[in-house]
C-alpha positions as protocol buffer text, in pm:
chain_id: "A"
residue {
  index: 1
  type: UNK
  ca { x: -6258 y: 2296 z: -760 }
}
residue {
  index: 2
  type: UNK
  ca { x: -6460 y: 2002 z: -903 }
}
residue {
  index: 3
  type: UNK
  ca { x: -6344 y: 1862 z: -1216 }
}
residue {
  index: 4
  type: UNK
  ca { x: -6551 y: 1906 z: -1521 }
}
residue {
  index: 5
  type: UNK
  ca { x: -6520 y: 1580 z: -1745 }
}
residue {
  index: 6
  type: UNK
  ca { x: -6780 y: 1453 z: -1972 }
}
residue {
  index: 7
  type: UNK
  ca { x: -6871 y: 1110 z: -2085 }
}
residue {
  index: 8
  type: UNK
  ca { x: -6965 y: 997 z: -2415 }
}
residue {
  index: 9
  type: UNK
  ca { x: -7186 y: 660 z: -2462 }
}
residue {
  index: 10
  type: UNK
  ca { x: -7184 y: 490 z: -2802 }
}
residue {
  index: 11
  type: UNK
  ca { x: -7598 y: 389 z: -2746 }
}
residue {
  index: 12
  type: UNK
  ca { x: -7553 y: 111 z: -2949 }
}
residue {
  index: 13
  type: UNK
  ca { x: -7317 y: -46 z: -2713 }
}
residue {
  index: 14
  type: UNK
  ca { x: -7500 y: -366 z: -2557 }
}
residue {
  index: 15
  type: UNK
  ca { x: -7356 y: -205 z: -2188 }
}
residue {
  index: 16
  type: UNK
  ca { x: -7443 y: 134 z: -2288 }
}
residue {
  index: 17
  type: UNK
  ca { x: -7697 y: 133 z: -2024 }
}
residue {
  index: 18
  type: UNK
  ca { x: -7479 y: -47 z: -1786 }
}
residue {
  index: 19
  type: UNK
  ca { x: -7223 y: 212 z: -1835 }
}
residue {
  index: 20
  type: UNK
  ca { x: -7406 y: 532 z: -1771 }
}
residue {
  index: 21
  type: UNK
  ca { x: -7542 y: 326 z: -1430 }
}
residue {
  index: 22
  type: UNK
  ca { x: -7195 y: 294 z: -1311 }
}
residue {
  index: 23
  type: UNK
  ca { x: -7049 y: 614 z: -1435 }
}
residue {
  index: 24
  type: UNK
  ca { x: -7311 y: 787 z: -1177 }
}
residue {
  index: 25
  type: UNK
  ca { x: -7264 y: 563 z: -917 }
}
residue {
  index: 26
  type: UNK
  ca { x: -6882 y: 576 z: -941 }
}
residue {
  index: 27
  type: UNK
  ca { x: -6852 y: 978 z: -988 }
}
residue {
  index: 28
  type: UNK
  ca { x: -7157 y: 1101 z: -718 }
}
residue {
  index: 29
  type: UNK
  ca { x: -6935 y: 1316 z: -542 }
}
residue {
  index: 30
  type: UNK
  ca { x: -6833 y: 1726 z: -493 }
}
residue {
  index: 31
  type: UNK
  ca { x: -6518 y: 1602 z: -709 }
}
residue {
  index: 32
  type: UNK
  ca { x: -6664 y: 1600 z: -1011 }
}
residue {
  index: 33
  type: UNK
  ca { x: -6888 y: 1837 z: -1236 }
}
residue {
  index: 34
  type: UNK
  ca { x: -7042 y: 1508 z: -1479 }
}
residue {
  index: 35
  type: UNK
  ca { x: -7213 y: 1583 z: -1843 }
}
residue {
  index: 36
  type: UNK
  ca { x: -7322 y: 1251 z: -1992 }
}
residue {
  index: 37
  type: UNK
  ca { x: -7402 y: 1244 z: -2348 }
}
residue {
  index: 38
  type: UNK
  ca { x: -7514 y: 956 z: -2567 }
}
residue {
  index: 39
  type: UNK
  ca { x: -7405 y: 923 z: -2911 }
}
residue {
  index: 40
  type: UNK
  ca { x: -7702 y: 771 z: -3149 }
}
residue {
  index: 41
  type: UNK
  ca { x: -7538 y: 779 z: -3476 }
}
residue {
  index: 42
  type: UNK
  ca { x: -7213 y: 745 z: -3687 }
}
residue {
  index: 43
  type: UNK
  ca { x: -7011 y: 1103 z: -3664 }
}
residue {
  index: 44
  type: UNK
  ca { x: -7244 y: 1169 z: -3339 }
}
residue {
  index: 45
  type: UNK
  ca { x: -6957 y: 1147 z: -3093 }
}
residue {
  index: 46
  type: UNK
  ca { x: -6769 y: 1427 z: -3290 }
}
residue {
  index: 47
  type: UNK
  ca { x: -7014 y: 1647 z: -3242 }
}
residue {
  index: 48
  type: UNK
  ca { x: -7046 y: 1541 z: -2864 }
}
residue {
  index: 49
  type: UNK
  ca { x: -6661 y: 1589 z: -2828 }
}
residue {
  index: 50
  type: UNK
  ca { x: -6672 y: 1972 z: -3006 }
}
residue {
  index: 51
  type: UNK
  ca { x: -6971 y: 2040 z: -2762 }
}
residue {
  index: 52
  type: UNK
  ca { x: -6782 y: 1920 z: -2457 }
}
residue {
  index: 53
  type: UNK
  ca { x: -6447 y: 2111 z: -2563 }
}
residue {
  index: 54
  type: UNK
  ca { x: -6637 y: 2433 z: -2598 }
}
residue {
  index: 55
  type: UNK
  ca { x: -6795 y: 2384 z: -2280 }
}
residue {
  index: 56
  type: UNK
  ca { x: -6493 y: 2339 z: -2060 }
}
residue {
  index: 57
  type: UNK
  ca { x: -6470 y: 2020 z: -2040 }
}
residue {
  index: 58
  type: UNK
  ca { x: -6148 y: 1910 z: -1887 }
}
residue {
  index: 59
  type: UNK
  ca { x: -6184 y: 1515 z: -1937 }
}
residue {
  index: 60
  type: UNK
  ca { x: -6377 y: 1375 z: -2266 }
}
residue {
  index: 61
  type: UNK
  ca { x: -6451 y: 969 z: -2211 }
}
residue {
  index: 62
  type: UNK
  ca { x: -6494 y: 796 z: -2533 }
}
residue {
  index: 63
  type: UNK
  ca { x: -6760 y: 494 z: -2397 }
}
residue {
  index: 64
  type: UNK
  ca { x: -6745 y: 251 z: -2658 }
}
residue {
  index: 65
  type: UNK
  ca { x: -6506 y: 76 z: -2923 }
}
residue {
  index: 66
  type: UNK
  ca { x: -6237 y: 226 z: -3125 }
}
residue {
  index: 67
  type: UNK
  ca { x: -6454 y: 385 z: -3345 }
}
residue {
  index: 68
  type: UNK
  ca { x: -6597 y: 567 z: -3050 }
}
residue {
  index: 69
  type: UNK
  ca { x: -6250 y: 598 z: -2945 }
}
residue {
  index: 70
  type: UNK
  ca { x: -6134 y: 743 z: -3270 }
}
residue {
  index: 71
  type: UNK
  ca { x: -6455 y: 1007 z: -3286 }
}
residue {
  index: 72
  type: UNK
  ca { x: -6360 y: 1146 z: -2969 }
}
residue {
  index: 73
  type: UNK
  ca { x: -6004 y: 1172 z: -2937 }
}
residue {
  index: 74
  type: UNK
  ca { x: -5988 y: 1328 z: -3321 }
}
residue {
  index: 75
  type: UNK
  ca { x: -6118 y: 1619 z: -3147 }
}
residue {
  index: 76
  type: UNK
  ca { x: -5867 y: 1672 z: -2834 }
}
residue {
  index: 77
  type: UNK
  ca { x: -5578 y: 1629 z: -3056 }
}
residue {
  index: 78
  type: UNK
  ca { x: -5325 y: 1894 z: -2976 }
}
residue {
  index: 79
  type: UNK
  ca { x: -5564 y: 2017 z: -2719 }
}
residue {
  index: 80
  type: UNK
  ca { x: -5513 y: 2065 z: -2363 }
}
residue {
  index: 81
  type: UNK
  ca { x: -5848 y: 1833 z: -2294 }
}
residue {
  index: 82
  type: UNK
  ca { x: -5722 y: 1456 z: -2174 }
}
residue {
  index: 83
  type: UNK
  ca { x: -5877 y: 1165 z: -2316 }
}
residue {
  index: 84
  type: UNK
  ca { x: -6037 y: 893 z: -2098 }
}
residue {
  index: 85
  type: UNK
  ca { x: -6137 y: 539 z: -2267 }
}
residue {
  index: 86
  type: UNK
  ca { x: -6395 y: 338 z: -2118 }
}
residue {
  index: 87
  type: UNK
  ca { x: -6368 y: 40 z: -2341 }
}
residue {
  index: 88
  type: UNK
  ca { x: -6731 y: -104 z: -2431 }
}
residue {
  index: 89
  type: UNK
  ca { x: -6736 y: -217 z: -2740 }
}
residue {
  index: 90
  type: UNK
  ca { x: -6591 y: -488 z: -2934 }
}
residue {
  index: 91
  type: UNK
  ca { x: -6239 y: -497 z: -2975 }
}
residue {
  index: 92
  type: UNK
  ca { x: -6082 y: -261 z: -2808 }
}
residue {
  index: 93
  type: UNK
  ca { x: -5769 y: -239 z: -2936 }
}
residue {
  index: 94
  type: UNK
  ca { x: -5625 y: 104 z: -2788 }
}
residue {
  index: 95
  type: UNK
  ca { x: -5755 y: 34 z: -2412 }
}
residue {
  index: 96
  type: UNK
  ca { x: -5603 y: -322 z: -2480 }
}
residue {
  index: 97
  type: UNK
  ca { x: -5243 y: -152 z: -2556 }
}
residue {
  index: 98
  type: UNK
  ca { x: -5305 y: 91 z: -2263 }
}
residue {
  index: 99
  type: UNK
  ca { x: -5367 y: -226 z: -2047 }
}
residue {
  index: 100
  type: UNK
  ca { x: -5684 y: -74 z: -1955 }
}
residue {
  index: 101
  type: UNK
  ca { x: -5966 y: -335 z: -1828 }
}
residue {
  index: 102
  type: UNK
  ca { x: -6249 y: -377 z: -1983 }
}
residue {
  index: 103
  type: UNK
  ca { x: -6422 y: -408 z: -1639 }
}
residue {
  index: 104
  type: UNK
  ca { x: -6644 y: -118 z: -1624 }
}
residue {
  index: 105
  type: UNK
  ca { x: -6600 y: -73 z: -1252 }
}
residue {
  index: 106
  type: UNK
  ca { x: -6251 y: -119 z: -1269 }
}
residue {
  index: 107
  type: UNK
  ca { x: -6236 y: 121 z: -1624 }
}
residue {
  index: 108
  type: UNK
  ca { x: -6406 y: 395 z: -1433 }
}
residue {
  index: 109
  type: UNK
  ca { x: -6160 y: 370 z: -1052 }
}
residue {
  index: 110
  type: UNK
  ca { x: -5846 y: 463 z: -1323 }
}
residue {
  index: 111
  type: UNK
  ca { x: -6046 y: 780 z: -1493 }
}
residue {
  index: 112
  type: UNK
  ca { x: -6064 y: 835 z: -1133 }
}
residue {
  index: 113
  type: UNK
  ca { x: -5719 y: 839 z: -1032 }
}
residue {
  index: 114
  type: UNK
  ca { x: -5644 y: 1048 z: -1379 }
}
residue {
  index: 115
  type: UNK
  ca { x: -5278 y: 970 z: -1432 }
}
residue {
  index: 116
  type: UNK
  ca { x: -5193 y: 1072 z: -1774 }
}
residue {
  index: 117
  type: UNK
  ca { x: -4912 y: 1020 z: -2041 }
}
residue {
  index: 118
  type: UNK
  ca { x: -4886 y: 1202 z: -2374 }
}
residue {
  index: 119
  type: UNK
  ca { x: -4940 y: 977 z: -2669 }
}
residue {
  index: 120
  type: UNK
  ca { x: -4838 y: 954 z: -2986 }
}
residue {
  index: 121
  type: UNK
  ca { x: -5127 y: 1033 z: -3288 }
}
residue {
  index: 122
  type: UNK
  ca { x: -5136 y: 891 z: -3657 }
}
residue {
  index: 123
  type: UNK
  ca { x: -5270 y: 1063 z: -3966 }
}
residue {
  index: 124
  type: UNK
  ca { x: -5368 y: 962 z: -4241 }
}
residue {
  index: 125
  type: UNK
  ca { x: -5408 y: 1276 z: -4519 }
}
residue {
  index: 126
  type: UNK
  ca { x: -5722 y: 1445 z: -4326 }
}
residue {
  index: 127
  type: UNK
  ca { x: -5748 y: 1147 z: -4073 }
}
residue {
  index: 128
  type: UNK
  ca { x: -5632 y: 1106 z: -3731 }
}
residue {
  index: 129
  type: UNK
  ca { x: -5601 y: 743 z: -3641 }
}
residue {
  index: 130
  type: UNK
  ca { x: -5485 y: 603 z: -3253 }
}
residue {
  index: 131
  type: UNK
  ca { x: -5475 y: 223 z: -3364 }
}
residue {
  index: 132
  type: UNK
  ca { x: -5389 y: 176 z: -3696 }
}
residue {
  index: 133
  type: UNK
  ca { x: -5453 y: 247 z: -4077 }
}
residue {
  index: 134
  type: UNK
  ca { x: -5450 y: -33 z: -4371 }
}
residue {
  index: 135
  type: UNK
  ca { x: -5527 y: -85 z: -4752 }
}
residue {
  index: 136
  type: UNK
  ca { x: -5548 y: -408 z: -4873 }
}
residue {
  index: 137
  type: UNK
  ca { x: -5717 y: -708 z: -4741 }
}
residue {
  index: 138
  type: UNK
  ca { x: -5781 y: -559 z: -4393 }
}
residue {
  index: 139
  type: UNK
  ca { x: -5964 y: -245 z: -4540 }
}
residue {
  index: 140
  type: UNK
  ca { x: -6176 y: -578 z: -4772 }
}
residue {
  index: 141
  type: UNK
  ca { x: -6247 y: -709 z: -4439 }
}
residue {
  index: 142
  type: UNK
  ca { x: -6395 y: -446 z: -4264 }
}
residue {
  index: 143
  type: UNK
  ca { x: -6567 y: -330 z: -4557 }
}
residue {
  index: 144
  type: UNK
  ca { x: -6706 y: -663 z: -4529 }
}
residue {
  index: 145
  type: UNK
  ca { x: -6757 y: -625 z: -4152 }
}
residue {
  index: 146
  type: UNK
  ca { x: -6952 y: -315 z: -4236 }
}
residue {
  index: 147
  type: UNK
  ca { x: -7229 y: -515 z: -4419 }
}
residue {
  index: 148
  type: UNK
  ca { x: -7242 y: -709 z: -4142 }
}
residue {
  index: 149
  type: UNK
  ca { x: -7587 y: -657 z: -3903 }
}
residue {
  index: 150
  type: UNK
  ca { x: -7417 y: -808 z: -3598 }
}
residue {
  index: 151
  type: UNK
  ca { x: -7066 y: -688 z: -3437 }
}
residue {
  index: 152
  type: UNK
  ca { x: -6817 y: -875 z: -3239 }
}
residue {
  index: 153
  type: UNK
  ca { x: -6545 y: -1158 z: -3269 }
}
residue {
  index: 154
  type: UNK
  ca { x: -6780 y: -1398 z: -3471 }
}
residue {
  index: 155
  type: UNK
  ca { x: -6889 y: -1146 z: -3713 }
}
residue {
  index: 156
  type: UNK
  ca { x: -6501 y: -1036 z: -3785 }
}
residue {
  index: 157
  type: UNK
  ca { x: -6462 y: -1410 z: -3872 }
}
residue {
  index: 158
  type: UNK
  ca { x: -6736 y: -1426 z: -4111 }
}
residue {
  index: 159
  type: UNK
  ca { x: -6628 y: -1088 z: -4280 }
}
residue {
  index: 160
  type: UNK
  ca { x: -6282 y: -1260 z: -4275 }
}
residue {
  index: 161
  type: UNK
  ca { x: -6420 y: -1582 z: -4460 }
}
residue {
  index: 162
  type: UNK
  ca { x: -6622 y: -1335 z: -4719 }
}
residue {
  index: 163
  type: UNK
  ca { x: -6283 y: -1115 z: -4705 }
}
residue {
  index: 164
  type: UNK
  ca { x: -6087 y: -1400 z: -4885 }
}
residue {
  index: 165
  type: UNK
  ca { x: -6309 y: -1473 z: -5209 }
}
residue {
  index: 166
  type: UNK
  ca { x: -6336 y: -1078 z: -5219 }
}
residue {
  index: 167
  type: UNK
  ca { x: -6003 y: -903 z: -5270 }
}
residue {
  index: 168
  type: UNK
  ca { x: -5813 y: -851 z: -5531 }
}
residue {
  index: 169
  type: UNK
  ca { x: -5458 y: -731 z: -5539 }
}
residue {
  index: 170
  type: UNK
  ca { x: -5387 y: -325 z: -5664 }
}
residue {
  index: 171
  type: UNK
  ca { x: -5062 y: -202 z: -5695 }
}
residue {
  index: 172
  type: UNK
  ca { x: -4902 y: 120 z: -5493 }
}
residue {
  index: 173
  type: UNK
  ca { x: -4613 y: 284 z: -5486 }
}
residue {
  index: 174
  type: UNK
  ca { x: -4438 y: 388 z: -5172 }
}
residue {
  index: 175
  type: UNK
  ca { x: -4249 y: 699 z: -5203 }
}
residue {
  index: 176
  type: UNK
  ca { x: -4008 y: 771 z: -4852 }
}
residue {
  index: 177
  type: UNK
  ca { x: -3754 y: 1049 z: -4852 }
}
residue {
  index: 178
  type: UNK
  ca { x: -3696 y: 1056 z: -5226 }
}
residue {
  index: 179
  type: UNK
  ca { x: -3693 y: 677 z: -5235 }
}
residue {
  index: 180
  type: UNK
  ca { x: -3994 y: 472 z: -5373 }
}
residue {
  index: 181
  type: UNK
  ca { x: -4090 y: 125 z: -5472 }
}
residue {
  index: 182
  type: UNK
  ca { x: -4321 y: -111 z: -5625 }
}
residue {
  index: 183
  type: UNK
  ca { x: -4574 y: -324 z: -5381 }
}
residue {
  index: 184
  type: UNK
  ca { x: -4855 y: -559 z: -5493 }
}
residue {
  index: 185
  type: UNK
  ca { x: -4928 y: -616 z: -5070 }
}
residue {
  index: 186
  type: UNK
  ca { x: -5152 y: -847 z: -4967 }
}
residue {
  index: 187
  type: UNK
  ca { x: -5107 y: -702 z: -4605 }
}
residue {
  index: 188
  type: UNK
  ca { x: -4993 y: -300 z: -4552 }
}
residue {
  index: 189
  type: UNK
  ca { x: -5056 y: -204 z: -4232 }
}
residue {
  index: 190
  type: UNK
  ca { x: -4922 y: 107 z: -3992 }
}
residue {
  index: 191
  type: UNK
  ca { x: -4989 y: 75 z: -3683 }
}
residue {
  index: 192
  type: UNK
  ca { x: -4912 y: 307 z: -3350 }
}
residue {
  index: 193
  type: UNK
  ca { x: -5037 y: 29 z: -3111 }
}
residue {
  index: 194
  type: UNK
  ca { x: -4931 y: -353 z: -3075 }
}
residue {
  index: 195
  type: UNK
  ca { x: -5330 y: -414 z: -3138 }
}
residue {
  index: 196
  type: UNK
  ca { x: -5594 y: -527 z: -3383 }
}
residue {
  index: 197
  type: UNK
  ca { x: -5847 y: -577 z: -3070 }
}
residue {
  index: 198
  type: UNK
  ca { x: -5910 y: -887 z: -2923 }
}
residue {
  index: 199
  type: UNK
  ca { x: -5552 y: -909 z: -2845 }
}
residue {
  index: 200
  type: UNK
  ca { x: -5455 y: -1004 z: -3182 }
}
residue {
  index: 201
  type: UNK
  ca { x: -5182 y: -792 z: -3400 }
}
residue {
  index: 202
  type: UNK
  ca { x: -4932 y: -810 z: -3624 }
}
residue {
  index: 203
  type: UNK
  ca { x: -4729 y: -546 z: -3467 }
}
residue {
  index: 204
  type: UNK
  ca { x: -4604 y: -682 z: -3157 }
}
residue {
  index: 205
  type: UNK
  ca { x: -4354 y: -421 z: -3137 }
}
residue {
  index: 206
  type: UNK
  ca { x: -4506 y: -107 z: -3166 }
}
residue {
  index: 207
  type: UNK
  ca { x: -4606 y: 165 z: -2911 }
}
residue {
  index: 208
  type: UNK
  ca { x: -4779 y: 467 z: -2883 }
}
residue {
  index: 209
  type: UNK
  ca { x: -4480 y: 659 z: -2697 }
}
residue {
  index: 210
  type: UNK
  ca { x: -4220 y: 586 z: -2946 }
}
residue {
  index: 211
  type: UNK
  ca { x: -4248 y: 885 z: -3213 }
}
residue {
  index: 212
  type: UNK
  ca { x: -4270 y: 643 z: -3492 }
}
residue {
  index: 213
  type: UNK
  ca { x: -4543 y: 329 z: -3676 }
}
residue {
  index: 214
  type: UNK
  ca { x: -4453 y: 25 z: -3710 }
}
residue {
  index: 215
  type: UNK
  ca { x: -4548 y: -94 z: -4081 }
}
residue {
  index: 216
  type: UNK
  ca { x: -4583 y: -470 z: -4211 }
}
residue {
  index: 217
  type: UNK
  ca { x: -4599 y: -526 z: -4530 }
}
residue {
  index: 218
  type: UNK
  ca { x: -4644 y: -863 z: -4689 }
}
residue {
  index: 219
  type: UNK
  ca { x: -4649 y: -860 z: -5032 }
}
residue {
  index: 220
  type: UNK
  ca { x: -4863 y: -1063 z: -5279 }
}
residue {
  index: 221
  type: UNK
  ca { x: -4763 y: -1479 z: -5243 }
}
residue {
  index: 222
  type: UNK
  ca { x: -4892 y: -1861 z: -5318 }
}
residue {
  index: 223
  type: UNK
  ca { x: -5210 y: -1883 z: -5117 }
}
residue {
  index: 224
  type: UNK
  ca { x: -5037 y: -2139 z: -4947 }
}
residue {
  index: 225
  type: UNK
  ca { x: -4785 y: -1927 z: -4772 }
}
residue {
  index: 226
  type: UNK
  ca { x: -5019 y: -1670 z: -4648 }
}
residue {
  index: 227
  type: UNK
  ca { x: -5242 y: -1911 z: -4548 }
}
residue {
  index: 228
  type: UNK
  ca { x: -4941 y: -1989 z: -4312 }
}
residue {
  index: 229
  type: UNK
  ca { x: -4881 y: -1643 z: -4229 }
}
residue {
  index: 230
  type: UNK
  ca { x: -5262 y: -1593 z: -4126 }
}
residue {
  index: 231
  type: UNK
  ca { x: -5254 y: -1881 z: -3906 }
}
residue {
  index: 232
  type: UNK
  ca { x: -4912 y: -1792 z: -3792 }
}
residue {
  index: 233
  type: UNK
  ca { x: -5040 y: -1441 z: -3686 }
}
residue {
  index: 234
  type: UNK
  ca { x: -5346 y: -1548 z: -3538 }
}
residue {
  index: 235
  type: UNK
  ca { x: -5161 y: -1724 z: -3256 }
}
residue {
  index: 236
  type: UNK
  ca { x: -4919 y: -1432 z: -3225 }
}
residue {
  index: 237
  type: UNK
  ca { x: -4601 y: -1637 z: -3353 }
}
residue {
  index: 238
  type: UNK
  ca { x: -4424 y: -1486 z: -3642 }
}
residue {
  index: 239
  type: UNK
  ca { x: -4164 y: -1741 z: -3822 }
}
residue {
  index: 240
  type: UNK
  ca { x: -3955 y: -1531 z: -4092 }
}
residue {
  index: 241
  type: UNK
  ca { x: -4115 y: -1509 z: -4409 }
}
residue {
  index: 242
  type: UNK
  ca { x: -3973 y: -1386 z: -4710 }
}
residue {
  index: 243
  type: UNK
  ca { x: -4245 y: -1170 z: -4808 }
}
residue {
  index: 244
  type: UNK
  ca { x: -4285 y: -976 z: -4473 }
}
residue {
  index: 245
  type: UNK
  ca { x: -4176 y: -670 z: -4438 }
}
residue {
  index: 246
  type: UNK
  ca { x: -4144 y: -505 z: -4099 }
}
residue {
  index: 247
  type: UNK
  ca { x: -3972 y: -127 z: -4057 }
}
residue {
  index: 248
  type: UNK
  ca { x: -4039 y: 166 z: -3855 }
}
residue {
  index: 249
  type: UNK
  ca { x: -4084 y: 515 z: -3981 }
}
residue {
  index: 250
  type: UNK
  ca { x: -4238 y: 845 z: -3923 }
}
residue {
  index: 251
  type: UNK
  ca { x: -4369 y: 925 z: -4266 }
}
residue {
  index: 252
  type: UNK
  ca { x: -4479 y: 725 z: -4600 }
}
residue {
  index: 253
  type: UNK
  ca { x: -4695 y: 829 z: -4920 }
}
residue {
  index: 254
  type: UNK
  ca { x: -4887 y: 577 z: -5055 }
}
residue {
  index: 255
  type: UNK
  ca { x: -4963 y: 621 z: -5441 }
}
residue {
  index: 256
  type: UNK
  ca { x: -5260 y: 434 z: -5605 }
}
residue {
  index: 257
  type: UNK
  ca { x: -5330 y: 313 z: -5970 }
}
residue {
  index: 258
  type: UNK
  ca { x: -5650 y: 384 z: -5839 }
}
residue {
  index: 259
  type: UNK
  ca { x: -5843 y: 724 z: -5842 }
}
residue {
  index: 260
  type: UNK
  ca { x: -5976 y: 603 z: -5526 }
}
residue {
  index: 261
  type: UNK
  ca { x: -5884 y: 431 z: -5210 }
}
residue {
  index: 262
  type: UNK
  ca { x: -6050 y: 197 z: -5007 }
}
residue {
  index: 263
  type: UNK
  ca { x: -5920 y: 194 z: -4638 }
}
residue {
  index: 264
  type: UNK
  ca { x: -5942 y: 59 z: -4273 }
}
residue {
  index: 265
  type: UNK
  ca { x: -5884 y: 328 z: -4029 }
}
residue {
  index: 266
  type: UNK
  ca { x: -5892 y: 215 z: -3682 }
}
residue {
  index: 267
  type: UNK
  ca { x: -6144 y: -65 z: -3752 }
}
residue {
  index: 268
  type: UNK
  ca { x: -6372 y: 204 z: -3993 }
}
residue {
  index: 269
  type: UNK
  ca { x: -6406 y: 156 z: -4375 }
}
residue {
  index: 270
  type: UNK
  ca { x: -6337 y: 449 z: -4552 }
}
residue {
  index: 271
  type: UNK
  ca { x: -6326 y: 500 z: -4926 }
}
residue {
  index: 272
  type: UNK
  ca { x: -6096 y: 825 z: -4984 }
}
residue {
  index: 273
  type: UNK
  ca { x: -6138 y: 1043 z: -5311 }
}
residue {
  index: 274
  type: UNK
  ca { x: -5779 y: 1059 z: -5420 }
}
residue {
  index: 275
  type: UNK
  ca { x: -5534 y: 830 z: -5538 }
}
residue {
  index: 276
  type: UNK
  ca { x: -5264 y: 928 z: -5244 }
}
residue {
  index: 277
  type: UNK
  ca { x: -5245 y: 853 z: -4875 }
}
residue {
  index: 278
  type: UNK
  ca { x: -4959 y: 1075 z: -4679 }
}
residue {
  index: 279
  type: UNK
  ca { x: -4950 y: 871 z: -4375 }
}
residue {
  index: 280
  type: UNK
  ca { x: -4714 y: 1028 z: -4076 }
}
residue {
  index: 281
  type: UNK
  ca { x: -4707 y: 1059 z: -3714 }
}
residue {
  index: 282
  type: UNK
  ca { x: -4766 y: 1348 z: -3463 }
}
residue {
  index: 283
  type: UNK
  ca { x: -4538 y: 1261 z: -3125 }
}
residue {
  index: 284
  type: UNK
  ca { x: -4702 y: 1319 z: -2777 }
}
residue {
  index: 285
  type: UNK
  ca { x: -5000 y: 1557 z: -2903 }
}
residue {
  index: 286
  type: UNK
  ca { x: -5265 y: 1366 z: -2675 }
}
residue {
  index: 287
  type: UNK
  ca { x: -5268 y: 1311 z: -2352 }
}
residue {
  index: 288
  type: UNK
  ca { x: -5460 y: 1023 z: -2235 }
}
residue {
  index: 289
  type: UNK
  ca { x: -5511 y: 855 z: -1880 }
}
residue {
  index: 290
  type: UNK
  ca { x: -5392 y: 541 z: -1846 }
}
């Protein structure tokens, strides 16, 4: 019995067109029943991936970045529907942990072959994330890279550069099985994957089969020494510095001063209505080929 998987194209992928070329030259065969879909707007893959779920699909292929990524898979969470990641956009960041190429030929031979594993899934109150969630001055910088017309490495630098006159430092507390504390971070990152995208991260360490996130934390300092962390990180070295802070663990609350919160989730902005973030994890509950 033919396979029923469907395909889901971010449109505003420069290899959109590419990609749906490929998919129907790769997947011509009695082996496969194929539904290709393109996705024309922000929140458009979700409603794609709800379609496809209700219509049998077996496979769902998020075709695009992690925001495509994160769209998709949302929906097959705790679902018996395997995701498949054909990794055209800009960073990539979960394909990169999966070691997935980002050769569309070679992308489309391993949905193919469909060997799976169960992954692990963040959340974030309401919010699934696969990559990673942040406050701080990653959630400044891609609200930054949201303002940006352009996408790729050289507009992540720029939103970086605008990143740094931009932020300012708000306080949380982080309350962990009846233990809190004070944090004024400059960095506070969880992360299920040892990615940013474009092979960059500052979670070398973490994987998306381990039941837990990884968390850095690097707390407010002389511009001088996180200048030194930045550049530090950015070539994947990681001296000890006193104000990192690296742990595992499977849930954290985040409390603001704030009445709202301003967050990266899996290189999204998102500005939350509430002054808490219950981050935890949810062990093997998609399966994904890889």
């Amino acid at each position: 019995m033919a396979q029923n998987i469907h395909f889901i194209i971010n449109s505003l992928s420069p290899n959109a067109g590419l990609a749906e070329k490929e998919i129907q030259r790769h997947f011509n065969n009695c082996d496969f029943e194929v539904t290709i879909k393109s996705s024309d707007y922000k929140g458009h893959s979700v409603e794609l991936a709800k379609a496809s779920v209700s219509e049998g699909a077996e496979v769902v292929v998020a075709c695009g970045g992690d925001g495509t990524v994160n769209e998709v898979a949302s929906c097959l969470v705790n679902t018996s529907v395997v995701l498949g990641l054909l990794p055209i956009g800009s960073g990539n960041g979960l394909a990169r942990h999966l070691a997935l190429s980002t050769r569309i030929s070679t992308a489309l031979e391993t949905i193919k072959r469909s060997q799976t594993k169960k992954m692990d899934v963040g959340r974030a109150n309401d919010h699934f994330f696969f990559c990673n969630v942040s406050v701080a001055f990653s959630a400044q910088v891609i609200h930054c890279y949201g303002q940006q017309r352009r996408r790729g490495f050289t507009a992540y630098t720029r939103s970086f550069l605008k990143a740094i006159s931009s932020f300012s430092y708000k306080s949380f507390e982080l309350i962990q099985h009846n233990t809190s504390f004070k944090s004024m971070p400059f960095v506070l990152l969880f992360s299920n994957t040892n990615q940013l995208g474009y092979n960059r991260t500052l979670t070398p360490d973490a994987s998306l089969f381990d039941g837990k996130l990884d968390m850095i934390r690097v707390e407010k300092a002389h511009p001088l020494l996180l200048s030194s962390f930045m550049f530090f990180a950015f070539f994947r070295k990681y001296p000890p510095v006193a104000k990192v802070h690296r742990m595992q663990l499977d849930t954290i609350r985040l409390a603001s001063t704030e009445k709202s919160l301003k967050i990266q989730l899996d290189g999204e902005q998102l500005e939350l209505d509430t002054d808490t973030l219950d981050i935890g994890i949810l062990p093997q509950s998609l399966e994904v080929i890889c």
